[in-house]
C-alpha positions in Angstrom: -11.8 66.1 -5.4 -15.5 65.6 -6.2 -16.6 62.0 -6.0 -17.4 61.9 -10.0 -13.7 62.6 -10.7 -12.2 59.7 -8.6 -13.0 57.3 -11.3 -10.7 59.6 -13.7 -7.5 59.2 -11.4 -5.7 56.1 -11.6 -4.1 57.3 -8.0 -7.4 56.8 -6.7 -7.7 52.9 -6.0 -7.2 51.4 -2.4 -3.4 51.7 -2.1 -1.0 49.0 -3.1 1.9 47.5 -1.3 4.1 50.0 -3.4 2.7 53.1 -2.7 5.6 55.6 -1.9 9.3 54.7 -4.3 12.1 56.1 -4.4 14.2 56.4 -7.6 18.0 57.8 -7.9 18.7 59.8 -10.9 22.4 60.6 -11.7 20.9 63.8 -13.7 23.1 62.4 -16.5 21.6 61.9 -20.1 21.5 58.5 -20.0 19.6 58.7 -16.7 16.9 60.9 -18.6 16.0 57.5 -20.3 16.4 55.6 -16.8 13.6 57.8 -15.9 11.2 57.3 -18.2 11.4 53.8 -18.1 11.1 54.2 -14.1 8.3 56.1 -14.4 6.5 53.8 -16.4 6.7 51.2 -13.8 5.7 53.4 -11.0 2.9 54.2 -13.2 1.8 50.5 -14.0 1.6 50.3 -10.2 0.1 53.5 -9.7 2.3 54.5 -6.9 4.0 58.3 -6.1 7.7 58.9 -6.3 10.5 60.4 -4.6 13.5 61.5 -7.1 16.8 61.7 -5.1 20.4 63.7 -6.5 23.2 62.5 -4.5 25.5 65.4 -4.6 28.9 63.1 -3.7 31.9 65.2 -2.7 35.3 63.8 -3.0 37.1 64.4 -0.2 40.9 65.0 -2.0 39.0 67.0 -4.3 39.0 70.0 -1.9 41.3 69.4 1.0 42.3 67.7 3.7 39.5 68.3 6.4 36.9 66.8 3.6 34.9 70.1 4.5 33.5 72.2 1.5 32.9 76.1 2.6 28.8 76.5 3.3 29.3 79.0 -0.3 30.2 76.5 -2.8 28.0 73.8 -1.3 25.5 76.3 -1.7 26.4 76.8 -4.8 26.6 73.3 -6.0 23.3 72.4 -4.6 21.5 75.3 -6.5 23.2 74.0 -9.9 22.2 70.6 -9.0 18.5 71.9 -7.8 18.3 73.2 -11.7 19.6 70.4 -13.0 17.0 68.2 -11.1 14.1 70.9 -12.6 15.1 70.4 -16.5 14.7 66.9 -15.8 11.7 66.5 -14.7 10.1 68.7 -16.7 12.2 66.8 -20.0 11.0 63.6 -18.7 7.1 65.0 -17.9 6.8 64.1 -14.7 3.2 64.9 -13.3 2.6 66.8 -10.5 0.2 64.6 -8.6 2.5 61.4 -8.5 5.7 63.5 -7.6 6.0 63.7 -3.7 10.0 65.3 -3.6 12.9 66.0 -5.5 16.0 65.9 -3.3 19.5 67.0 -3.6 21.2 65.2 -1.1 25.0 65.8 0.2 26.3 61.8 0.0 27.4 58.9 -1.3 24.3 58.0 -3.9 24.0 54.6 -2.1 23.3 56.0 1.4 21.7 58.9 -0.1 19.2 56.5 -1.1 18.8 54.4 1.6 19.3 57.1 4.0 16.0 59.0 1.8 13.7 55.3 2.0 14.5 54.7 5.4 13.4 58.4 6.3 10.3 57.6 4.7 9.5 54.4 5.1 9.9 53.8 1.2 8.0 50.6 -0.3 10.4 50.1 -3.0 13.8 51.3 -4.5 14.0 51.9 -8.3 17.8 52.2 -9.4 19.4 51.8 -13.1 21.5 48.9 -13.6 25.2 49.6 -13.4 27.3 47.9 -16.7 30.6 50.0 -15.9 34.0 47.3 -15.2 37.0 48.1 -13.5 39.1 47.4 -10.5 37.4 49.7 -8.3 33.4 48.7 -9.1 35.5 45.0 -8.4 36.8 45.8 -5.4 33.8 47.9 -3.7 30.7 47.1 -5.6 28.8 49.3 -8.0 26.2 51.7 -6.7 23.7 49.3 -7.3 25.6 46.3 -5.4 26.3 49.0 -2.3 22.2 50.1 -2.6 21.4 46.0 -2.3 23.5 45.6 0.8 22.2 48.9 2.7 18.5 49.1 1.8 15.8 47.9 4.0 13.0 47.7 1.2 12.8 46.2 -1.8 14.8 47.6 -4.8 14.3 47.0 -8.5 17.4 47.0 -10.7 15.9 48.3 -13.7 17.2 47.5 -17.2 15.7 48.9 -20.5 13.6 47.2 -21.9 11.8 45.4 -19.7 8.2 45.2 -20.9 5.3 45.8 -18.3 3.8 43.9 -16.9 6.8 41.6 -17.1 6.3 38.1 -19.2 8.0 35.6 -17.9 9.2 36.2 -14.0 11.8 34.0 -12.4 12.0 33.1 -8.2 15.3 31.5 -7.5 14.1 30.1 -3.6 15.7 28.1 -1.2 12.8 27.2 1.0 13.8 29.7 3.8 11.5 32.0 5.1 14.0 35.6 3.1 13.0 33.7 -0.2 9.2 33.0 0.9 9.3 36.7 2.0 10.9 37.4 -2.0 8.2 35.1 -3.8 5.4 37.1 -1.7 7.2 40.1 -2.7 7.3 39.6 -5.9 3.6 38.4 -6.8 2.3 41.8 -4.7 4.2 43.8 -7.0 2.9 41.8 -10.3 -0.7 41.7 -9.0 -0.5 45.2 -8.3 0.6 45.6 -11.9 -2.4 43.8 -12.5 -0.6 41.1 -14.5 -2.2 37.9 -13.7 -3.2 37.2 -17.3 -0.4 38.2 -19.0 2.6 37.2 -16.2 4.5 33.6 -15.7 5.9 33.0 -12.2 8.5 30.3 -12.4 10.0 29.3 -8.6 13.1 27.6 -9.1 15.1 25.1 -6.5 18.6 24.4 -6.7 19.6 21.5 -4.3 23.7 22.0 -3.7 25.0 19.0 -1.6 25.9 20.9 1.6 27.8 17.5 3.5 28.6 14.5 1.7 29.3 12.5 4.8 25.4 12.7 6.2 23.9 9.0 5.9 20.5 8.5 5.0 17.5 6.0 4.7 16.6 7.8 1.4 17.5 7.0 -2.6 18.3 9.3 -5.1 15.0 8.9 -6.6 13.2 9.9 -3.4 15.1 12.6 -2.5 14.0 13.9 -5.8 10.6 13.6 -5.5 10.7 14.6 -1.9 12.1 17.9 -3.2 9.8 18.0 -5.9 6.9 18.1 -3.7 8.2 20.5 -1.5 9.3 23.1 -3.7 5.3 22.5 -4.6 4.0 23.0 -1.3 6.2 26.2 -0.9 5.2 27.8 -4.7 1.4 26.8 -3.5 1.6 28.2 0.3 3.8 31.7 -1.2 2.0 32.6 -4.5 -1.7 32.9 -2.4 -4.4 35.2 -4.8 -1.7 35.1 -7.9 -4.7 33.7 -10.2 -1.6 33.8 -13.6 0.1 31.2 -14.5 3.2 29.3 -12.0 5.9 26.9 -13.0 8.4 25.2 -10.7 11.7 23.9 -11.4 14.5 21.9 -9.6 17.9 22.2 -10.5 20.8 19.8 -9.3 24.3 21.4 -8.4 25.9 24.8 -7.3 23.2 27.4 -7.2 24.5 30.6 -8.8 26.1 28.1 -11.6 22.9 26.5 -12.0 21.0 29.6 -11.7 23.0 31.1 -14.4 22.8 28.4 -16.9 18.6 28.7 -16.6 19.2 32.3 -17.3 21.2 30.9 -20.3 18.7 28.6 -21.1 15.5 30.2 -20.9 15.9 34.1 -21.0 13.2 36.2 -18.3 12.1 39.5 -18.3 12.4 40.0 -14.6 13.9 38.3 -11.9 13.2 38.4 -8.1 15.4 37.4 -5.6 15.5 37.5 -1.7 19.5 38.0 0.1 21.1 34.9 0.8 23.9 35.9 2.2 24.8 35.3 5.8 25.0 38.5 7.3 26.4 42.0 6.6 30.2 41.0 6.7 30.3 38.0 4.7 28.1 39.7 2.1 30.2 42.9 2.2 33.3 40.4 1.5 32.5 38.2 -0.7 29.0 39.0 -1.9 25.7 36.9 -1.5 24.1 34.6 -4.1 21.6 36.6 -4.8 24.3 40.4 -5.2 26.0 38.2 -7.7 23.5 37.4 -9.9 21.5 40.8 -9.8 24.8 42.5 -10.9 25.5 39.7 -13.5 21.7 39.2 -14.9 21.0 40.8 -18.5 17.1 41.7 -17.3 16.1 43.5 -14.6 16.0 42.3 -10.9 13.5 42.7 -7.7 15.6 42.2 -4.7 14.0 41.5 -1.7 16.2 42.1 1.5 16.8 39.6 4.3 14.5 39.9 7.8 17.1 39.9 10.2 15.0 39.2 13.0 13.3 35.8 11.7 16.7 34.5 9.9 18.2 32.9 12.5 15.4 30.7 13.8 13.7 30.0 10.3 17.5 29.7 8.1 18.8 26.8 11.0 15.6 25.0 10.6 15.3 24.9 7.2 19.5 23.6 6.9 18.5 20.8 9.5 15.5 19.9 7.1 17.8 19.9 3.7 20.5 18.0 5.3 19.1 14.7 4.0 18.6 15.9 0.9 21.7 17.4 -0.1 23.3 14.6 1.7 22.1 12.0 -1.0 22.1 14.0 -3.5 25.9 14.2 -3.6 26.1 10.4 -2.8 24.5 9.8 -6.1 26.3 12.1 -8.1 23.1 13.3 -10.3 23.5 16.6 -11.9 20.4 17.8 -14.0 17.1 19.3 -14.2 14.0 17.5 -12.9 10.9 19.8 -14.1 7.2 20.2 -12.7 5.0 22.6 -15.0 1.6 24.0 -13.0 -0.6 26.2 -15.1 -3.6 28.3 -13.5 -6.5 30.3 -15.0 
């Protein structure tokens, strides 16, 4: 490209943290929308994409080996290949942000992953699954299994959702997955370039985790002691976000309370890092954080837990809540206690 052109290409910038993202497309008619809206975010962050088919084969549907013959796999995958085409050119995909377009033979939820992990994807776009039923129940939507296997982030995209994003909401718990998620999310914004046009509101719920603990502490301190913590974090995790940042504690169970400040105070975008504690539990019973993304009316940026870290960094921040939490079910407070910062 001649140097006078680079000024022309929006692709042309230093590179972002979301430079390469993958998006599943169900090659339905209602995913022909989905697209569209994903491309106008990979657009706003002027990144390249990867569009993945899973081409899922049920087993009963063909015998008992779960085997189809190479001809009809063939067969499928051309049709599917085709199919894959019409949509992209429908949708007007350009040619220089378009890496791949992939059939792949699996599941849709470790087709993705399997696809980002292969290439060391920055970010995974997937449409927000409304369907009910005992089986999404019982084993999770696509988008619940995709959360649970993916080792980047992934954005749960709703329609909708104007770019850059309003009004953005950080549920944290002062452990190093959600410092990781607030980080996360302000990269993403910034890269979006929405500083003057984004709010980043960080909100603490304190849950009494022992109510036998004995403290030195009132109610009233543990309050502000939280208060100013919950600062110290926002100000140490949102570093170079020049917009505008509010914090907020809440007092009580934290998907009940994070619910009722969705009720409350609608967002446009939500981020959340896994707070789960480990694969089983969350494959069991689901995380904090799986239960509100598949619950939450707006789209979600979840942020996936650092294995390696969790351990050390979770147990020390548990040992340094214990008074709080402590106290705070001694006193039997339930509430909000608001801080509002505003920058630029």
């Amino acid at each position: 490209m001649r140097q006078d052109d680079t000024r022309n290409d929006p692709w042309s910038n230093e590179p972002g943290e979301f430079e390469n993202v993958v998006i599943g497309s169900s090659l339905t008619t209602e995913s022909d929308e989905f697209l569209r809206s994903a491309l106008s975010v990979t657009r706003a962050l002027r990144a390249r994409i990867r569009l993945v088919h899973a081409l899922s084969i049920e087993p009963l549907a063909y015998g008992f080996d779960g085997v189809l013959p190479p001809d009809i796999l063939g067969n499928l995958e051309r049709l599917q290949t085709d199919d894959l085409a019409r949509q992209i050119r429908e949708t007007q995909v350009l040619e220089h942000e378009l890496i791949s377009a992939d059939i792949v033979a699996s599941a849709p939820h470790k087709a993705l992953a399997s696809v980002a992990g292969a290439t060391c994807a920055d970010l995974i776009i997937v449409g927000a699954s409304d369907a009910p039923g005992p089986g999404v129940r019982l084993l999770g939507s696509t988008t619940d299994r995709v959360i649970r296997s993916a080792h980047c982030p992934v954005l749960i995209l709703r329609s909708g959702m104007p770019l850059p994003p309003p009004r953005v909401l950080a549920p944290v718990d002062l452990s190093r997955n959600s410092a990781l998620a607030v980080e996360t999310g302000v990269d993403f914004l910034m890269q979006m370039n929405a500083d003057s046009c984004s709010a980043v509101e960080t909100l603490f719920v304190l849950s009494p985790l022992n109510r036998g603990l004995p403290s030195q502490f009132s109610p009233q301190q543990i309050h502000r002691m939280a208060k100013e913590e919950l600062l110290r974090f926002t100000f140490e995790h949102t570093e170079g976000w020049r917009g505008k940042i509010e914090t907020k504690l809440r007092i009580g169970e934290a998907r009940q309370q994070l619910l009722k400040e969705l009720e409350d105070q609608p967002v446009d975008l939500i981020v959340l890092g896994s707070q789960g504690h480990g694969r089983v539990h969350r494959a069991l019973i689901g995380s904090v954080a799986g239960q509100i993304a598949c619950r939450a009316t707006c789209s979600v940026l979840f942020v996936p837990r650092q294995d390696d870290q969790q351990v050390i960094e979770e147990s020390k921040v548990q040992t340094d809540r214990a008074e709080f939490s402590s106290h705070l079910a001694a006193s039997g407070t339930e509430g909000v206690v608001g801080d509002r910062l505003r920058f630029g």
